[in-house]
C-alpha positions in Angstrom: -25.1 -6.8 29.4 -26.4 -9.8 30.1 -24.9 -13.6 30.9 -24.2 -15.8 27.6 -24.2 -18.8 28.2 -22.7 -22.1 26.1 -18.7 -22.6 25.2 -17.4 -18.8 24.1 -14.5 -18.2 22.4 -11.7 -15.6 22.6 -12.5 -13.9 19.7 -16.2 -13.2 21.5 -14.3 -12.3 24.6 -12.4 -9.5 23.0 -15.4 -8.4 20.7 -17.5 -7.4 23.5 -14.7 -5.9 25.4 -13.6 -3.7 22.7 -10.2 -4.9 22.2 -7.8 -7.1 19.6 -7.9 -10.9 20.1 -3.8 -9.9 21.3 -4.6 -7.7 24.3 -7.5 -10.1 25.5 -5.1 -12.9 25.3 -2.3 -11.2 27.1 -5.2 -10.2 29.9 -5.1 -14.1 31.2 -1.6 -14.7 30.5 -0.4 -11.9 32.6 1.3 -10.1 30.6 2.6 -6.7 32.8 2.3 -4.1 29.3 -1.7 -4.6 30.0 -3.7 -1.8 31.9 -5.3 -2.6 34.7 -8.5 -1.2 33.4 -8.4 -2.7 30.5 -7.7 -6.2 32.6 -10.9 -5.8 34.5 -13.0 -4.8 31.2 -11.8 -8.2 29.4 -12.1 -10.6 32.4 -16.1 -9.3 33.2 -16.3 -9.5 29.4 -15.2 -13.4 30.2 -17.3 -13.7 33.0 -20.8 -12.6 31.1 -19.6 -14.9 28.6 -19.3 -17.8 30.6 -15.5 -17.8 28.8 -12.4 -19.6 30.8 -9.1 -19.7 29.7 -7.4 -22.9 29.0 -4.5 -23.0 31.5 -1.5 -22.8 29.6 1.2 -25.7 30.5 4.7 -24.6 30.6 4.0 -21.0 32.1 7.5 -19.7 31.5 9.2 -19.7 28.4 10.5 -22.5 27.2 13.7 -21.2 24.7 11.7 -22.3 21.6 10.1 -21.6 18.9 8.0 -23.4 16.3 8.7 -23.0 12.3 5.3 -24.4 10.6 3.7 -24.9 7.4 1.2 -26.2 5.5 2.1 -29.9 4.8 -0.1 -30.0 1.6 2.3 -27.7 -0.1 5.9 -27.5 -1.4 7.5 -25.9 1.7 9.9 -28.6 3.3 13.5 -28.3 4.6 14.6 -30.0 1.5 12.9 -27.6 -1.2 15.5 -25.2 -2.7 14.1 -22.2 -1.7 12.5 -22.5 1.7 15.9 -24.7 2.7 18.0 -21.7 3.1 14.9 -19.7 5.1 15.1 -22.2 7.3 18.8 -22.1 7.5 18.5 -18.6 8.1 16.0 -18.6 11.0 17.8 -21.6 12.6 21.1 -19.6 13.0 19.8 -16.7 14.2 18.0 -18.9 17.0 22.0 -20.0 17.4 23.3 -16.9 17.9 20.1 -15.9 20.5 20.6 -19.0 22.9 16.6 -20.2 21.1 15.4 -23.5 19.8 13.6 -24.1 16.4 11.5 -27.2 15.8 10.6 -27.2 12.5 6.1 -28.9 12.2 4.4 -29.2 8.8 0.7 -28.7 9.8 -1.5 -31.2 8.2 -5.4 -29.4 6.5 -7.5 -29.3 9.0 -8.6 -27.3 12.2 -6.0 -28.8 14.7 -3.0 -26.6 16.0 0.6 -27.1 15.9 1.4 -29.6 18.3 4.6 -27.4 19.6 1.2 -24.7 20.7 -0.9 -27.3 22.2 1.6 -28.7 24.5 2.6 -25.4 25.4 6.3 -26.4 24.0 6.5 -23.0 21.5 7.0 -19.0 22.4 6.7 -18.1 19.4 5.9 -19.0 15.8 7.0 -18.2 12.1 4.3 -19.0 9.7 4.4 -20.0 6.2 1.8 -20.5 4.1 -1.2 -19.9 6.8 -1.1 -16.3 6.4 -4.5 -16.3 4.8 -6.1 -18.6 7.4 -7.5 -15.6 9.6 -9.2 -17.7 11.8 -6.6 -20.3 12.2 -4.0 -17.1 13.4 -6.5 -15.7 15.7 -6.7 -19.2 17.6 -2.9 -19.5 17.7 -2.8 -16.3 19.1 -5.9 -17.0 21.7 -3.6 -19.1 23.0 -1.2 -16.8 23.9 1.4 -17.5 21.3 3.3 -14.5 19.2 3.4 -14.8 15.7 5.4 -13.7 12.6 4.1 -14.4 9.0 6.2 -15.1 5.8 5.7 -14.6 2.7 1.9 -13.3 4.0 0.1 -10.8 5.7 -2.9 -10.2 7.3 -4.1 -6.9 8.6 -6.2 -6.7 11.4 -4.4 -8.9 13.7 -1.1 -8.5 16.0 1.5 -10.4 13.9 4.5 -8.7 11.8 4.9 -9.4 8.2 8.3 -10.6 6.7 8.4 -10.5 3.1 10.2 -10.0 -0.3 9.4 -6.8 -2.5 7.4 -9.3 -5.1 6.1 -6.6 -7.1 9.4 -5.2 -7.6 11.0 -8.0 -8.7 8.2 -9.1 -11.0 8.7 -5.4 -12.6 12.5 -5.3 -12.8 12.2 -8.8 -14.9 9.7 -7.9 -16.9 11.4 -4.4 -17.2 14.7 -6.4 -18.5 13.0 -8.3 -21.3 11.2 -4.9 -22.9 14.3 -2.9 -22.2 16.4 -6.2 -24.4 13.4 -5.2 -26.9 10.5 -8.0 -25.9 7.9 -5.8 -27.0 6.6 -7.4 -29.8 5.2 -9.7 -29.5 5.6 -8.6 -25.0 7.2 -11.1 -22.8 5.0 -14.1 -21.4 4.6 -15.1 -17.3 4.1 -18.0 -16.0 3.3 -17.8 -12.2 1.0 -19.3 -10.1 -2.2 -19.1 -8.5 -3.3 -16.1 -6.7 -4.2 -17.5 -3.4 -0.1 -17.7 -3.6 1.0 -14.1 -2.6 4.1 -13.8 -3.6 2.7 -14.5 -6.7 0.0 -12.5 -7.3 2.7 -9.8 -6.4 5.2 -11.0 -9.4 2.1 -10.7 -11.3 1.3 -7.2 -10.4 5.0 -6.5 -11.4 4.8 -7.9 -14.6 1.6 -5.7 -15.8 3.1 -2.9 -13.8 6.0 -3.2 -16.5 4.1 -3.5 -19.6 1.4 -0.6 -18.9 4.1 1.6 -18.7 5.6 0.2 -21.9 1.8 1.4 -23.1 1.5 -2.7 -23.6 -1.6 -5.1 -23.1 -0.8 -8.0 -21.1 -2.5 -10.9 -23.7 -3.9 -13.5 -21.8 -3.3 -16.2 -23.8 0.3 -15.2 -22.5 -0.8 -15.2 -18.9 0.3 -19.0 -17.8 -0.3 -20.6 -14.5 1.6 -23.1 -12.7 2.2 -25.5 -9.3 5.7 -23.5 -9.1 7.4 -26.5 -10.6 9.5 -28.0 -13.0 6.9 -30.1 -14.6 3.8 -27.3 -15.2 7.2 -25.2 -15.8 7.6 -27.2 -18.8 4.0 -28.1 -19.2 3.5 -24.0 -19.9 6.1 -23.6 -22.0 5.1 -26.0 -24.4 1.8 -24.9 -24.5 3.6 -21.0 -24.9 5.2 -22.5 -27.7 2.0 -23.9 -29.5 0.6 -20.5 -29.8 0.1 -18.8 -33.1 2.6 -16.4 -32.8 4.8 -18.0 -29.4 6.5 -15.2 -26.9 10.2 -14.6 -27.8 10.8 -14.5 -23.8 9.5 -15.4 -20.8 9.3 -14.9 -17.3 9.0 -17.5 -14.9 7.9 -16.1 -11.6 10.0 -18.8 -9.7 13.5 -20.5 -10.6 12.1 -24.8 -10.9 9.4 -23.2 -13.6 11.8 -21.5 -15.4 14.3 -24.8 -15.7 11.3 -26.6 -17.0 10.9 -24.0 -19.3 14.9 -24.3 -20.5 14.1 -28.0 -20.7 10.8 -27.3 -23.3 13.0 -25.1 -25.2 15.9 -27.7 -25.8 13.3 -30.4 -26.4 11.5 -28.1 -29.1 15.5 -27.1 -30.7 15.1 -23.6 -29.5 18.1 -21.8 -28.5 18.0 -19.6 -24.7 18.9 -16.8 -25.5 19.4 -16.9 -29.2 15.4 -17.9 -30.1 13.7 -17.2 -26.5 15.2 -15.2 -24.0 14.1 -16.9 -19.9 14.2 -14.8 -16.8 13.5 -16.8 -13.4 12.4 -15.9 -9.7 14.4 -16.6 -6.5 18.2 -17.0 -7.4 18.1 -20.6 -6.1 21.7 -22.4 -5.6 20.7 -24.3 -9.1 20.2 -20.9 -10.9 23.7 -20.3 -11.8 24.7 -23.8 -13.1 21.5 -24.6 -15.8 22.7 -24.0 -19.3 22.7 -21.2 -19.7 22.9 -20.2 -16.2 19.2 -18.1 -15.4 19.0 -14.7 -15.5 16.9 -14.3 -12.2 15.3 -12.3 -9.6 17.5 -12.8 -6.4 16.1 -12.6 -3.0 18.5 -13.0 0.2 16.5 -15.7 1.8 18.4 -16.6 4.5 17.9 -13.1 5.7 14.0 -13.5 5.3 14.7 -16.6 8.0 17.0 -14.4 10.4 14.4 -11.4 9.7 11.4 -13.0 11.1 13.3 -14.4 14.1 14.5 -11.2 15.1 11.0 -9.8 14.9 9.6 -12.9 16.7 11.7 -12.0 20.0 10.7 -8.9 19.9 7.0 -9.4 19.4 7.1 -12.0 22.2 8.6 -9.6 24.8 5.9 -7.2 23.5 3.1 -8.7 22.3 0.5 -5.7 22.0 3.0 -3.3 19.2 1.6 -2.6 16.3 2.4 -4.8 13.4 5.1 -4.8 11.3 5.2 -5.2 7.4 8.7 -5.5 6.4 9.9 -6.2 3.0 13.3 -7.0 2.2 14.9 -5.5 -1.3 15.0 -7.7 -4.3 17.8 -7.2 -7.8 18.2 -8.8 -11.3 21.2 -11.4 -11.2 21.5 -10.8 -14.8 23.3 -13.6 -16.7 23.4 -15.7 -20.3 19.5 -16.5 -20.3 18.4 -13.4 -22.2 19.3 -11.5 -24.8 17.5 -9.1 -27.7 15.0 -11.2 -30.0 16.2 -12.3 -32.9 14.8 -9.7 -35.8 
């Protein structure tokens, strides 16, 4: 091979030696799991490359670890369902002697500021899961990671998520089973670049093809996730020629904006329009009527990715994890068999 010259990256380093982005960047952080032959493969790799290694500050660990998301979207510590995930991961940092800082990560192409001061171990990411590129430089830098609520396949991170599809099928299975088959229940979910979504979604026509339904588009709604396009769908469900008689809100803030479009409209939940929700937030149980609702335990989806963060930074080069935690109906006074 010949000498490349110009600013290489990581990515090229482990390319041309034939290994993950993860074992090249354990190669210059010394990490004792690494071969010594596979050592001296990566480091001439660097060499013809012209590649160096940033020297990483803080060289042992520090008893931290970094909680970031993307600060354009609706995951803060305040929001009702990433507020217990937080809680969650911040206890079971307690209870292992760790640290959490908690960084919302502005668009753009610069790192969490816990990574470039060398502050961070380890990192649970929300939202970023589809940024390949963004991961792979987190992890050049010799930093573990554990996604939420994402995955991505060909790199070494674990995966902590809920069962989406499952969920989106047991709500949707509860409306046809109530007798929502005619005309079939309505979603309203969000984009598909949001995964847990586009699992609800999968769910939900999972559900109705085995019902031997069509899903109608016109009863295919998208949403922010919030109470306002909650409501904002709803009405808009309600303005069809022949409206839904229920509907299923893939998260709990659409689904209150949907009860509030219903009042507004005179409609009675469940006696005109049955509403099933997403998440089992702490509000869930105390609209009127209290939501019917997919519940997820999502303090355990915080403790979860902690626990798999400690053990991916004491061995770095496992193979990835893709865990899913189990999902239920909280079945309460939101639905009920349509009127006939």
């Amino acid at each position: 091979m010949g000498r490349v010259t110009g600013r290489s990256t990581l990515k090229e380093v482990a390319e041309r030696a034939g290994v993950s982005i993860g074992t090249a960047s354990a190669v210059f952080a010394g990490k004792p799991w690494v071969s010594s032959a596979t050592g001296s493969v990566v480091r001439r790799a660097a060499e013809e490359l012209g590649y160096r290694p940033r020297p990483r500050r803080g060289a042992e660990p520090t008893g931290m670890i970094g909680f970031v998301a993307r600060a354009s979207e609706q995951f803060s510590p305040d929001d009702p369902y990433y507020a217990p995930v937080l809680f969650g991961a911040q206890q079971a940092c307690a209870e292992l002697g760790l640290s959490l800082t908690y960084e919302a990560i502005p668009l753009g192409g610069r790192l969490p500021l816990c990574v470039e001061r060398g502050q961070a171990d380890g990192l649970l990411m929300l939202s970023l899961g589809s940024d390949r590129d963004y991961l792979a430089r987190i992890l050049g830098a010799g930093v573990s990671c554990v996604l939420l609520e994402h995955a991505v396949g060909d790199l070494p991170v674990d995966h902590v998520r809920h069962d989406d599809e499952t969920g989106g099928y047991l709500a949707t299975r509860h409306l046809l089973d109530l007798g929502h088959t005619d005309p079939p229940p309505a979603i309203i979910t969000a984009g598909d670049h949001i995964v847990p979504a586009a699992r609800r979604l999968a769910g939900y026509r999972r559900a109705l093809a085995e019902a031997g339904l069509r899903a109608d588009p016109a009863y295919l709604r998208r949403s922010e996730f919030s109470v306002r396009t909650g409501h904002e769908q709803t009405t808009a469900l309600l303005d069809l020629p022949v409206p839904p008689t229920a509907v299923f809100c893939a998260n709990d803030l659409s689904a209150i904006g949907a009860l509030d479009a219903l009042r507004e409209r005179g409609l009675r939940v469940p006696g005109d329009v049955s509403v099933v929700g997403y998440d089992d937030i702490a509000t869930a149980a105390h609209t009127s009527p209290p939501l019917t609702t997919v519940a997820s335990d999502k303090e355990l989806l915080g403790a979860q990715a902690v626990w798999h963060l400690v053990e991916r930074m004491r061995r770095p080069g496992m193979t990835s994890r893709d865990t899913r935690l189990a999902v239920h109906l909280a079945e309460r006074a939101s639905t009920a068999p349509p009127r006939r």
